[in-house]
N, C-alpha and C positions, 0 to 999 in steps of 0.2 A: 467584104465584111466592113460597117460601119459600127465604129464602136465609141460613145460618149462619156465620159468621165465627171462627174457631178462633184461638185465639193462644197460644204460649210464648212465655213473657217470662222473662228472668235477671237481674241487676243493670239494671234498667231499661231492656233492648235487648230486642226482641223477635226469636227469635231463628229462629221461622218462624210462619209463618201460611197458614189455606187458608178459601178460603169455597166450601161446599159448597152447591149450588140441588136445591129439590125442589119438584117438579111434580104430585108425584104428590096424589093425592085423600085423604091418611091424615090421620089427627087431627096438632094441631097436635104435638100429645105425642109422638106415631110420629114425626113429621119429626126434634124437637127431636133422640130417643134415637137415632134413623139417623144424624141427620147428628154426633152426638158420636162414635158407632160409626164413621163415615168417617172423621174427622180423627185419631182414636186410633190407627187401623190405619197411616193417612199417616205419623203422628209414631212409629211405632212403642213405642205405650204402650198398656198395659192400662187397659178403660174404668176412670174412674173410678169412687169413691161416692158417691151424692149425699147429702150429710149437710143437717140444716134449715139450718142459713146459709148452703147454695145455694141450696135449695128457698125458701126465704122471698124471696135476693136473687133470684133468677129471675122469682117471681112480680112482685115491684116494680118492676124494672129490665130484664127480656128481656135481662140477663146477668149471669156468677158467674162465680168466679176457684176453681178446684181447685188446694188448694194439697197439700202431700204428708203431712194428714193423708185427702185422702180418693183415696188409691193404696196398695195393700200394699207393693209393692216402691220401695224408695228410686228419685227422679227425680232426675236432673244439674241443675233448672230449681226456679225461683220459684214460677210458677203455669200452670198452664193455662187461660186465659179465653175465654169462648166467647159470642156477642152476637149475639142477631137482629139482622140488620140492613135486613130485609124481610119483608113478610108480605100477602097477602089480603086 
C-alpha cells in the first residue's frame, strides 16, 4: 500500500487535506505524480512545478512544501505539502 497525504496550509492552519492510497503496481514515481494529480484536482489547483528544492527535499524527507513560486497562477494559501506517509 502507497498512501500520500496532501496538505494546504495558511497562516499556520491547515486549511484542507486529503490522503490518496494507491495499489496499483506503478513505480514509486507514477504513484508519487498520480497521487499529487489527485489532490490538485480535489483542491482545485493546477499541478504544480517541481523545482530542486522539492526534488532534493523529497528525496531526503518523502516530503516538500510547494510554495507559489512553483504554480503560475497566484494561490489564496502558503504552501501545498505533500508526505508519504506509507509505502511497501
Amino acid at each position: 500500500m502507497f498512501r500520500l497525504w496532501g496538505k494546504m496550509w495558511k497562516d499556520n492552519h491547515m486549511l484542507k487535506d486529503l490522503v490518496i492510497d494507491d495499489d496499483s503496481e506503478d513505480t514509486r514515481t507514477h504513484k508519487i505524480f498520480h497521487a499529487l494529480q489527485e489532490i490538485c484536482y480535489d483542491f482545485d489547483l493546477e499541478n504544480p512545478i517541481w523545482l530542486e528544492s522539492n526534488i532534493s527535499d523529497f528525496k531526503r524527507h518523502s516530503k516538500t512544501r510547494f510554495r507559489q513560486d512553483s504554480f503560475i497562477e497566484h494561490v489564496e494559501f502558503d504552501y501545498l505539502e505533500i508526505q508519504v506517509i506509507e509505502e511497501d
